[in-house]
Every structure is written in structure tokens, then in C-alpha cells.
N, C-alpha and C positions, 0 to 999 in steps of 0.2 A: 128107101135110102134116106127119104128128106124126115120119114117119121124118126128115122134112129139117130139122127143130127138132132132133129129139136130134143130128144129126150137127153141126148147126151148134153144138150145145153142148158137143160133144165137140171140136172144132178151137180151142173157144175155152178150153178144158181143158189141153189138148195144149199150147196156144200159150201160156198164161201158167204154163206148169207147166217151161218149156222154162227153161235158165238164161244167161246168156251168161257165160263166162271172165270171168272179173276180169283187170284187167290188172295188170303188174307195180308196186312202187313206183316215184316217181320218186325221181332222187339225192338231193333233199333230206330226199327220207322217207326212205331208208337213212341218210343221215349223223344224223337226227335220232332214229333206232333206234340206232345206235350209237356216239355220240359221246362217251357217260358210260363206256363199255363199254372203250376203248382209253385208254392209258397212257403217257406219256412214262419210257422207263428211263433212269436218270443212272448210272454203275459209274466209280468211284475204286479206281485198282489199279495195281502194278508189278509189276514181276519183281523173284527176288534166283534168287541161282546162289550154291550153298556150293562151294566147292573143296574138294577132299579133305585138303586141311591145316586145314583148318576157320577160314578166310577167308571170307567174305560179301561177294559183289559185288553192286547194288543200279543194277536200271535203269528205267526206263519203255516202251522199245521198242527196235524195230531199223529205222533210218532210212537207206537207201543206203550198207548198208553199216558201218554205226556204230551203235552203244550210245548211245542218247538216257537224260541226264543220267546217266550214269554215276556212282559214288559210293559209299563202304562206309561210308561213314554212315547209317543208320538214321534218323536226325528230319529229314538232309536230302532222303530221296526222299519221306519222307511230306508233303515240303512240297511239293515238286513232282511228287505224284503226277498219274498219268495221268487223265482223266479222258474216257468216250466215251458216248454215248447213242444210244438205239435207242427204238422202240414195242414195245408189249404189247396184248396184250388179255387180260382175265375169261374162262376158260372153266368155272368153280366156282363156287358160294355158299361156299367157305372160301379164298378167297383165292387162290386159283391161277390164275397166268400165263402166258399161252404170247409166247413170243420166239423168236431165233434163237441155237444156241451161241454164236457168237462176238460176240454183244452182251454176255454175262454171263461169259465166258469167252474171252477174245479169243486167238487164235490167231498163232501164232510159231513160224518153225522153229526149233529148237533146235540140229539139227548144224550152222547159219549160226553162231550166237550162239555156241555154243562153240567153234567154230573160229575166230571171230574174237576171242571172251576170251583163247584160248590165244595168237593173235598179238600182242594187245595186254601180255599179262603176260609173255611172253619180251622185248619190247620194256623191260619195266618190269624183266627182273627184267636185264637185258643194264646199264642203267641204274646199279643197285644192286651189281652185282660192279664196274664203272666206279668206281665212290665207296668202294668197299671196297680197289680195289686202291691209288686213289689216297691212302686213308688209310694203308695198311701206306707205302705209298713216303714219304709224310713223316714214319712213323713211324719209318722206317729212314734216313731225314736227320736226324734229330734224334740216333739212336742211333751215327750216326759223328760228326757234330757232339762227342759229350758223349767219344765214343773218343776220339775224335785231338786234343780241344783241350781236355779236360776243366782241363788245369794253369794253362789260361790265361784260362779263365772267372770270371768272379766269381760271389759265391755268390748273386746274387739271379740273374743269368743261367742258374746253373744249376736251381734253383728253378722259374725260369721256362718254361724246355725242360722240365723235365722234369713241371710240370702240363699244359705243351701238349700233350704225349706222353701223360698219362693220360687229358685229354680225347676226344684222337684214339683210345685205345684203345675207349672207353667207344663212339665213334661208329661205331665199326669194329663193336665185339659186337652193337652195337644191329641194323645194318643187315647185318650176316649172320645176327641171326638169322630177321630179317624175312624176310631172303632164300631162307630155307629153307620159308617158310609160302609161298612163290609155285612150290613144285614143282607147276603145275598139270595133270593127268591129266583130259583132256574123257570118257573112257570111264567115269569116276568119280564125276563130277558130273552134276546136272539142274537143267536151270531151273524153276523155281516161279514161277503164277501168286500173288500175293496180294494180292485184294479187299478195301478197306478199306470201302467203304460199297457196298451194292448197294441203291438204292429208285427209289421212281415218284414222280409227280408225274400227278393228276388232270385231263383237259381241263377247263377252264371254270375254272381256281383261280386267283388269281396266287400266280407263284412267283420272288424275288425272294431267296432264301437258301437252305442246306443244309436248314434245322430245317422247312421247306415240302415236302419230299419225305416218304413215309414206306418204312421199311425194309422191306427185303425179306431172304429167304435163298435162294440157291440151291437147288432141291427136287431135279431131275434134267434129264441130257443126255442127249441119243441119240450114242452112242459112235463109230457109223458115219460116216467124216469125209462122206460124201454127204449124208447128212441133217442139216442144218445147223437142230436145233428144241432148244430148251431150258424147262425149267418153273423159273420163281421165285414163292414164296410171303410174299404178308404175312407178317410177325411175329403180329399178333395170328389169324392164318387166320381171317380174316372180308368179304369183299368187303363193300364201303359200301353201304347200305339206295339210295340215288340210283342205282347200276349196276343197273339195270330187266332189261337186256337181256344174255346172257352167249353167247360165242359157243357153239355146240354141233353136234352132227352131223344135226339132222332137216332135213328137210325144210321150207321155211318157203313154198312155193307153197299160198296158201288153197285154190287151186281144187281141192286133193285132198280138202278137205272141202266145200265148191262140189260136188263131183260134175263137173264140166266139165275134165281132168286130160285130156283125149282130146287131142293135139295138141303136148302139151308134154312135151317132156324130164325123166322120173323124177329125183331128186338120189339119184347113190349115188356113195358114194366110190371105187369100185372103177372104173367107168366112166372111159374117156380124157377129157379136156376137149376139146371139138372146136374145130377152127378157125373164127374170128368170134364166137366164144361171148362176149357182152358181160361184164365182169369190171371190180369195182371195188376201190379199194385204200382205208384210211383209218389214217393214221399223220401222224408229223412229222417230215416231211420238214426235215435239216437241221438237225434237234435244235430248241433252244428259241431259236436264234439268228431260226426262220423265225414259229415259236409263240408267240414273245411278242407279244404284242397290249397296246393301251391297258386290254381288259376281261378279260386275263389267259391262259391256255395257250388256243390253236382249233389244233383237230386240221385237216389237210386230206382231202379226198376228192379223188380221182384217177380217171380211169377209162381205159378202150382194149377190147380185145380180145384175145384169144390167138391170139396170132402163128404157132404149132408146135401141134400135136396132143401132149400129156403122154403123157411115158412113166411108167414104173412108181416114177420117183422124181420130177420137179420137167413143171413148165410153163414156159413160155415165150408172156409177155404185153408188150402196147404201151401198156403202162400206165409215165408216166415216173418218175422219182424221183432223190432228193438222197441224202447220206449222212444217216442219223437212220432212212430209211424202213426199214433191217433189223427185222426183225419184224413187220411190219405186216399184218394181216388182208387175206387178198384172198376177197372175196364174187362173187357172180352178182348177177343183176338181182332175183332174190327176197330177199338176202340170206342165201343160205347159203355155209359159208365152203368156198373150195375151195381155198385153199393158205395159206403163209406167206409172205411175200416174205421175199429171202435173199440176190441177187442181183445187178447190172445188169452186159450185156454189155459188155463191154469198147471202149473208144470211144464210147460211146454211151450218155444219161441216159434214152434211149425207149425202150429195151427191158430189161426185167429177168427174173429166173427165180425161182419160186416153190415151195417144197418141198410136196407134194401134200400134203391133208390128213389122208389115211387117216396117214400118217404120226402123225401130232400125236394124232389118235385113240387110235391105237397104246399111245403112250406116255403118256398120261394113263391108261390102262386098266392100263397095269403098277405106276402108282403111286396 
């Protein structure tokens, strides 16, 4: 009798000593973990291209083929500067951002650009010998004029000719020498990016002006055109006391301090992401055009699956997206981050591709 009491005591040891797995968050718990955490980015920027005659050409982009707002004015490209927005996220207590390069550094080919500067400035300088040679020919009408009839002029007519004739020289010198500043040599020049304002904009803020964002600086790029990750930093390198949550590389399945870990997939970044792997995105989509709400910036949450097994650089998810989503955190169902988003296939707003995250790791660790 007293063995079947201990044994009974012991099953009921066993059985309340036992644990059951915690299950994952649901989406709202993750967007409500990370919602303070991701950033709307705003970058106001042009190009200029110095010529080797030290001419400054000034543009905003390359649109089928053409120099959008073109212009060697200076106060006028900054009026009409470019402007493009993407997501972030906190992965610091000192301010540090992770995006994609070509949200903070937008990407352009250059031997297009100069090979079409060079078409466009032949056209211009073809233009300017046009008006040079037409000045010498009426400079040279005037000069037989004054030859062969000089006797029979009066002297206000000749007066007259002959300030006409100095104006025309004047406009002659003028526009040759201009003309000599458009010897353009593309092997000698390069285009410049220049960023006039790079800052974020908070979820949950309204933002309804420039002076509502706050500055940022470019920290560093990953150089490799594959790896499309960049870091910007606060001015003041201080992430806001309200950002709770920052992304980072652990593990965030409780059940590995639960004890109950048997059954579930370890988070290492080194590991492929497998097919079906639930994966979610949070960014703004579409910039602030889609963010702007009555109660001010809402980030959105997106979810799908991984379409493609990762390879050693990016994934491939069924996660959808707009233009704005470049940069955007992509998590798992615990919320740990396993890429950037950077991407979407071509033809298509359901499928995108994500720069893995050991990457991003990488390069916060060199800086």
C-alpha cells in the first residue's frame, strides 16, 4: 500500500514538473514589440558631374534615358531636389540604423550618365560654334559694308555699324570662350552623389514638415554591390528612451529558457532559411504617402513565407511590398531578425528578396 502511495506521488511530480512549449507570438504581439523600433527614412539628394573644364552639371536622376531637371545652377537643383524614402530599424542604444545602400545612397550608372552628358554637350557645344560662326559672318558683312561704301555712309550710319560690329565681337568672345569650357572628356569626370538632408521620422508621430524628422548621418555601406545594407546614425547617437525593443542577433524563442526547445528550430544565422519558414516584415510601405494616418505615421506588418531555400547572400519570401518597404526588418514567428528586405521580383509586388542577416551582423561588428 505505501509503495502505491509513493508511486502515485511520484507521477503526480513527474506530471506537474513536466512543461508544455510556449507557443509563438501572435502578429500583433510582434508589431506591438516592434513598432517604436522601425523608422521611416526621408533622403533629399542630387547629382552634379564636374567636367574637366571645371563646369558643374547638376541633376536629380536618370529617367529613360534623360538627365531629370538638369541644370548648372546650384539654388536651382536644390530646389528641386530628389527626394526618396525607405525604412529602418534601431539595432543600438546609440543611435544606429540599419537600411538598405541604395535608400541612403541611391544607385546610378555612371558610364550611362556620362555618355549621355557627352551626347547632350556635343549637341550644345555644335549649337555654340553655330552662333559663333554666324556672328564672325555678320561680322564680316559689316566689314565689306564699311569697305566698299565707307564714302557713301554717313557718319551716324557708320557709328552705327561699327558699335554693331563691337557688340557682335563681344558676343563672339563671349560664346567661344564658353565654348572651350564644354571640351567634355567622360574618362575625366565622375558623378557625385550629394545628400542634402538624410533623417527618420518616428512611428506613432505626426509628421506634417521637414523640422518633424530628425537628422541622421551616413555611418557606413557594405561595398559589395550584392549586399545591399547600410548604417545611418542619429546626430545626437542616442536612440529615444520609448524604442523598448532594438533589433539584435539572439535568439528570442522563450522556450530555450522554458527548457521545452526539443522540437524547434535553434535561430543561427549561419543556417539556410528553409522553405515554408513563416517570416514577417514591418516597414512603410510606399513611404508616408501609405503612413499617413488621422493619428499620425503606422508602420505596417506584412507576412508570407519563404518561397526559396537562402543562399549565402539573400532569401526569397512571399512576403508583398510597395516602394518605401526597402529596408525593412524581416523576423520569424519569434521575432528574430533574419534578413533586410532589399528587393522585389520583377513583375511582381508578392515576391521580394532579403539580404541575410549575418550580413548586417557583420557590419555593425566592423563599425
Amino acid at each position: 500500500m505505501k509503495s502505491n502511495y509513493l508511486s502515485y506521488i511520484l507521477c503526480l511530480l513527474i506530471l506537474f514538473s513536466c512543461k508544455n512549449p510556449l507557443p509563438s507570438p501572435k502578429p500583433e504581439e510582434l508589431y506591438d514589440r516592434f513598432e517604436k523600433s522601425v523608422v521611416l527614412i526621408q533622403n533629399k539628394y542630387y547629382y552634379e558631374i564636374e567636367l574637366n573644364t571645371g563646369v558643374i552639371k547638376y541633376f536629380t536622376g536618370f529617367y529613360q534615358g534623360e538627365l531629370q531637371n538638369s541644370t548648372y545652377k546650384k539654388e536651382e537643383i536644390i530646389e528641386n531636389s530628389n527626394i526618396a524614402y525607405g525604412t529602418g530599424f534601431f539595432v543600438t542604444k546609440d543611435g544606429l540604423i540599419a537600411t538598405n545602400r541604395h535608400v541612403v545612397s541611391p544607385e546610378i550608372n555612371e558610364a550611362d550618365i556620362l555618355n549621355k552628358l557627352k551626347t547632350d554637350l556635343d549637341k550644345e557645344v555644335f549649337q555654340m560654334e553655330t552662333m559663333i560662326t554666324a556672328k564672325k559672318r555678320e561680322i564680316d558683312d559689316i566689314d565689306d559694308l564699311l569697305y566698299y561704301y565707307y564714302d557713301r555712309l554717313s557718319y551716324s550710319d557708320i557709328r552705327e555699324l561699327e558699335t554693331k560690329k563691337a557688340e557682335l565681337n563681344n558676343e563672339r568672345e563671349f560664346w567661344s570662350e564658353v565654348r572651350t569650357k564644354f571640351d567634355f572628356n567622360p574618362n575625366k569626370s565622375k558623378v557625385r552623389l550629394v545628400v542634402l538632408n538624410l533623417s527618420i521620422a518616428y512611428n506613432n508621430t505626426y509628421v506634417t514638415k521637414d523640422e518633424d524628422y530628425s537628422e541622421c548621418v551616413l555611418k557606413s555601406i557594405n561595398e559589395t554591390p550584392e549586399i545591399d545594407i547600410a548604417l545611418i546614425q542619429l546626430k545626437n547617437k542616442v536612440t529615444p528612451k520609448f524604442v523598448e525593443n532594438i533589433f539584435d542577433f539572439e535568439d528570442h524563442n522563450p522556450n530555450i529558457e522554458n527548457g521545452t526547445m526539443e522540437g524547434f528550430e535553434q535561430y543561427n544565422l549561419n543556417n539556410s532559411l528553409k522553405i515554408d519558414k513563416k517570416v514577417y516584415m514591418i516597414g512603410f510601405n510606399h513611404g508616408p504617402s501609405i503612413a499617413n494616418t488621422e493619428d499620425g505615421l503606422k508602420a505596417q506588418l506584412t507576412q508570407g513565407t519563404v518561397s526559396q531555400e537562402s543562399d549565402k547572400r539573400r532569401v526569397l519570401y512571399s512576403i508583398p511590398s510597395l516602394e518605401g518597404s526597402s529596408g525593412s526588418p524581416v523576423i520569424d514567428e519569434w521575432g528574430n531578425l533574419v534578413a533586410i528586405n532589399f528587393a522585389k521580383v520583377s513583375g511582381t509586388q508578392n515576391f521580394n528578396y532579403g539580404i541575410i542577416a549575418k550580413h548586417l551582423k557583420k557590419l555593425i561588428e566592423e563599425n
